[in-house]
C-alpha positions in Angstrom: 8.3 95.8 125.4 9.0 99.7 125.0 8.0 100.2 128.3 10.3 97.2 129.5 13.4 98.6 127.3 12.7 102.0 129.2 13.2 100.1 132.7 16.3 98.9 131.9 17.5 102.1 130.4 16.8 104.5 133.2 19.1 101.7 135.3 22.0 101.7 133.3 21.7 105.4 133.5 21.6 105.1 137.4 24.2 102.8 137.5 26.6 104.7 135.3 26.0 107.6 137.2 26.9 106.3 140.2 30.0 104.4 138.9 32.7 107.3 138.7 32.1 107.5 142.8 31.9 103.4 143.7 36.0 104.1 141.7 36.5 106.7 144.4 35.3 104.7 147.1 37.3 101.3 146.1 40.5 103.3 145.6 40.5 105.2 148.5 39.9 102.0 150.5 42.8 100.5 148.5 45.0 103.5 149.5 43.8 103.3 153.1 45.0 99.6 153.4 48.2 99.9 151.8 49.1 103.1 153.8 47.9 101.1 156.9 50.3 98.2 155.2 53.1 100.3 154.4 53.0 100.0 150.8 52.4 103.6 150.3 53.3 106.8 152.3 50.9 110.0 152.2 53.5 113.2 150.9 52.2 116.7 151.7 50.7 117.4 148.7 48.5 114.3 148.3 50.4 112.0 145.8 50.9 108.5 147.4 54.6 107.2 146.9 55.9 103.8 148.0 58.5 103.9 150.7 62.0 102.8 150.2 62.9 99.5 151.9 66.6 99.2 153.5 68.0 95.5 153.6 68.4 94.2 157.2 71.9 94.9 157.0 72.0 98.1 155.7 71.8 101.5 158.3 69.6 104.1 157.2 70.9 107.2 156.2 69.5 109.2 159.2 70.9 107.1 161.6 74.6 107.7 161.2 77.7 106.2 162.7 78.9 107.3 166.0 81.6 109.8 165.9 85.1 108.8 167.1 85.9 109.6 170.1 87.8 112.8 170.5 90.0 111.9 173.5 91.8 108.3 174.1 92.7 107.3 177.7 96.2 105.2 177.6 98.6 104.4 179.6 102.4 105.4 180.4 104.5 103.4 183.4 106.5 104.6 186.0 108.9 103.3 188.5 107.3 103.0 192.0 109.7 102.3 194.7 109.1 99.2 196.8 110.5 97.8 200.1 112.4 95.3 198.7 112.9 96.8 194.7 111.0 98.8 192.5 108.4 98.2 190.2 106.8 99.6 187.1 103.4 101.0 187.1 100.7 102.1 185.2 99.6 105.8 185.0 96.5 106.9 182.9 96.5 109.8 180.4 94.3 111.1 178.3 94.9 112.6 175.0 94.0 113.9 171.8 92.7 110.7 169.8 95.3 111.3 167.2 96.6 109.3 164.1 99.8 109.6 165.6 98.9 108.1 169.0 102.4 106.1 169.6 104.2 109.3 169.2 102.0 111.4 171.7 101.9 108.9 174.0 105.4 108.6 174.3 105.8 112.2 174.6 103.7 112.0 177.9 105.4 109.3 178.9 108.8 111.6 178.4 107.2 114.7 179.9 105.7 113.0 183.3 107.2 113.6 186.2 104.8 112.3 189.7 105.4 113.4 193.6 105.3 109.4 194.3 106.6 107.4 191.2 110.0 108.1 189.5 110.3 108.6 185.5 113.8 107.6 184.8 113.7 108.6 181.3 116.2 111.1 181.7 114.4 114.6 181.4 116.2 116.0 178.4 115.8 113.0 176.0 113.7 113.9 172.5 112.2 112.0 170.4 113.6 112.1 167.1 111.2 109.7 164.7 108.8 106.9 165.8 106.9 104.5 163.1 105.6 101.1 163.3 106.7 98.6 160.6 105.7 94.8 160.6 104.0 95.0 164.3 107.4 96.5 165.7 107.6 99.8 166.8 111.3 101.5 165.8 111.6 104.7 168.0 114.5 106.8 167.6 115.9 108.9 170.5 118.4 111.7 171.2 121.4 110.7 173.1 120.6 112.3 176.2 118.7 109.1 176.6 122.1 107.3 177.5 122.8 109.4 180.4 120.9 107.8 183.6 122.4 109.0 186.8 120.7 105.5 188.9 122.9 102.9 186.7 122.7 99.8 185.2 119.3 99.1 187.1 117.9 102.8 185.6 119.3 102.1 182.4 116.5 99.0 182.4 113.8 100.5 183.8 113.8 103.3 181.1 114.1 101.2 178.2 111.4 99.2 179.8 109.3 102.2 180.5 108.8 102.8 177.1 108.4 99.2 176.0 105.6 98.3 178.1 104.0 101.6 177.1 104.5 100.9 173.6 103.0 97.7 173.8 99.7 98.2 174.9 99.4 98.9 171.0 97.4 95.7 169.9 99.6 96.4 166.5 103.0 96.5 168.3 104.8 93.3 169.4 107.8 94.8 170.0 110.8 97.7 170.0 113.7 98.6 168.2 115.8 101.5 169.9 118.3 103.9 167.7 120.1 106.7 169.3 120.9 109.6 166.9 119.8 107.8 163.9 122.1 104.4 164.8 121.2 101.4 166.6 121.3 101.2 170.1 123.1 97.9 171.3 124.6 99.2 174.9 123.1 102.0 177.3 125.3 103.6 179.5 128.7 103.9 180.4 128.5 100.3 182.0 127.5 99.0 178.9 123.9 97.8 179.4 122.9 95.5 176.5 120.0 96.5 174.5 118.4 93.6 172.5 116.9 94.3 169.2 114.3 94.4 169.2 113.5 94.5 173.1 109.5 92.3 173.8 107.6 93.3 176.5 108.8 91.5 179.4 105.7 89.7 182.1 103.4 92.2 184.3 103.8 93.5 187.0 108.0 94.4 186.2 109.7 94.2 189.1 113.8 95.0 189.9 115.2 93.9 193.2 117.2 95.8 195.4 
């Protein structure tokens, strides 16, 4: 019996002593699966953390939104002579991607002058306060915007120059003119009727001779 008692002794000695490296084993297996998982990331100095999960909906911080674009291409419109009329066209410009787009791009508009298409804003006109209020743009000009030296057919293309370029705003449905602070009913010394506010008329605009 002594002898038998001894046996088992001497095992559970064995055993114990090789216990504290079976735990090493089984939990560096354990770690290797959940690293292979994903349930634990490796950090340089050896501590295992669990990863952060981001929702399918949610970015990730490293991939950040796209910057706006710097420049904006838009588009102002001429009068291009015809054989039978004229007709207003589109001409691209790019600017500054501004807050205050309206207002530079009726600046452009004010400041083009082409070898083949005819502005006939007249060249001194200034613009004197733009804003947008209930999807209608209300754009305020100097009066050298009633002096048009190609009548009551200039008279419409100009106000129409700036509408249609206006309206290429998704936000703007429509303009209000004002002269030198007051509304603008008639253009002109022939008395061109303005509306208020003036829509966008069909594509392409076209005056017959």
């Amino acid at each position: 019996m002594a002898a038998e008692k001894s046996k088992r002794s001497r095992r559970r000695r064995k055993s114990s002593r090789y216990l504290p490296i079976l735990w090493i084993l089984t939990g560096a297996l354990l770690a290797l699966v959940l690293i292979l998982s994903g349930n634990l990331v490796l950090e340089k100095d050896g501590k295992f953390v669990q990863p952060i999960k981001l929702s399918s909906g949610e970015p990730s911080p490293k991939s950040a939104q796209p910057p706006e674009a710097k420049t904006k291409t838009v588009k102002i419109y001429l009068a291009r002579q015809l054989e039978n009329g004229v007709r207003l066209v589109p001409h691209t410009v790019t600017l500054s991607n501004t807050p205050a787009l309206l207002q530079a791009t009726l600046l452009a508009l004010f400041s083009t002058r082409d070898s083949e298409d005819l502005n006939l804003i007249p060249p001194d006109t200034k613009l004197r306060r733009v804003w947008v209020e209930q999807f209608y743009a209300h754009i305020d000009l100097s009066e050298d915007f009633a002096y048009n030296a190609y009548g009551v057919q200039g008279y419409k293309l100009q106000i129409y120059q700036i509408v249609l370029t206006a309206c290429q705003f998704e936000n703007i449905r429509g303009v209000y003119f004002s002269l030198e602070g007051k509304p603008l009913r008639y253009l002109g010394g022939e008395g061109f009727p303005v509306p208020s506010p003036v829509l966008p008329p069909k594509e392409p605009f076209e005056i017959p001779y």
